[in-house]
N, C-alpha and C positions, 0 to 999 in steps of 0.2 A: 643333345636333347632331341626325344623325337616330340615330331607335331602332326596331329591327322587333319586332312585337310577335306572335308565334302565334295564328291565330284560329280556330275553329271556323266563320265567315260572314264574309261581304263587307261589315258594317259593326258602329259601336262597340256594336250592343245583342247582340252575339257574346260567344262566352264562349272564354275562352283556350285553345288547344288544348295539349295536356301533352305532344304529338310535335312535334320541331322538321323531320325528315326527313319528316314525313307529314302536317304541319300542311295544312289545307284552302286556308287565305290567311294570305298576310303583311300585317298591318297597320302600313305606314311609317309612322311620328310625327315629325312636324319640332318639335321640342323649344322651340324658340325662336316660334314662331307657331301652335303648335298643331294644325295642319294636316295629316291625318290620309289616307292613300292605301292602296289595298286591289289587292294585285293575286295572282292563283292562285297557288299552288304546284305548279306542274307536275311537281315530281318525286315528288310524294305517290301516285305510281300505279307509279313504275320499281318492275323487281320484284329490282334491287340498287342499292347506291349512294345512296340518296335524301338522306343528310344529308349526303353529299358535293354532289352536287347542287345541295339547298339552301343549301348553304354557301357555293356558288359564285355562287347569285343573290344573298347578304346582300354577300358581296365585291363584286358588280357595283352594288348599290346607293347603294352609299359610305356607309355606316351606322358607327356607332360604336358601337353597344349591341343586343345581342338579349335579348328576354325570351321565354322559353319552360319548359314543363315538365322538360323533360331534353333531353339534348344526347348525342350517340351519339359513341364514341372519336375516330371519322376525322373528325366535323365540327367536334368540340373540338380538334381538332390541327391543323385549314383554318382554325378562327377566331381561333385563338389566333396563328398563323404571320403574320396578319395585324392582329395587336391589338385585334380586337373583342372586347368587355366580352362576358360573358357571364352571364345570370341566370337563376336556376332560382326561380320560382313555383311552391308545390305545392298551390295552390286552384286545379284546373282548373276550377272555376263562376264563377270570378270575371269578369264581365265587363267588354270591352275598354276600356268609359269608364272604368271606375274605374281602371284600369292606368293608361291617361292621365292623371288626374286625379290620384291618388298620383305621376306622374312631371312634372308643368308647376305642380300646387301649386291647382289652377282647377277 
């Protein structure tokens, strides 16, 4: 299964970003191999929309779980429409390995 995880930076020594529409990068986790992908969040910059947006890149990812700080009405009702798991972390210092690491058990 994969899972996106909100980051502040392009790899795991990143710290969780607490905006999902304005998150800097998504960190994809392939659950099963551990196997960890990093790619921008391009709609962290539109000046409407953004967790539509990004709602629509976790849809395009084929993901089954988001972890982020908060989640805005229009992208909880994109992600929901769609069955993605939704989870709210509220230590945004917490860093990305440890998110992994609480979620593969490793």
């Amino acid at each position: 299964m994969k899972t996106i995880i909100t980051a502040n930076g392009s790899d795991v020594n990143a710290t969780l970003d607490p905006r999902f529409g304005r998150c800097e990068f998504f960190c994809i986790l392939d659950e099963e191999t551990g196997e960890t992908e990093f790619i921008e969040n391009k709609a962290k910059l539109q000046s409407s929309a953004a967790g539509t947006t990004a709602a629509e890149t976790v849809i395009e990812q084929g993901v089954k779980k988001v972890i982020s700080g908060d989640f805005g009405p229009k992208a909880k009702s994109l992600l929901d429409r769609f069955g993605i798991q939704m989870v709210i972390l509220k230590d945004e210092g917490q860093i990305i390995a440890n998110v992994i690491n609480s979620i593969t058990g490793k």
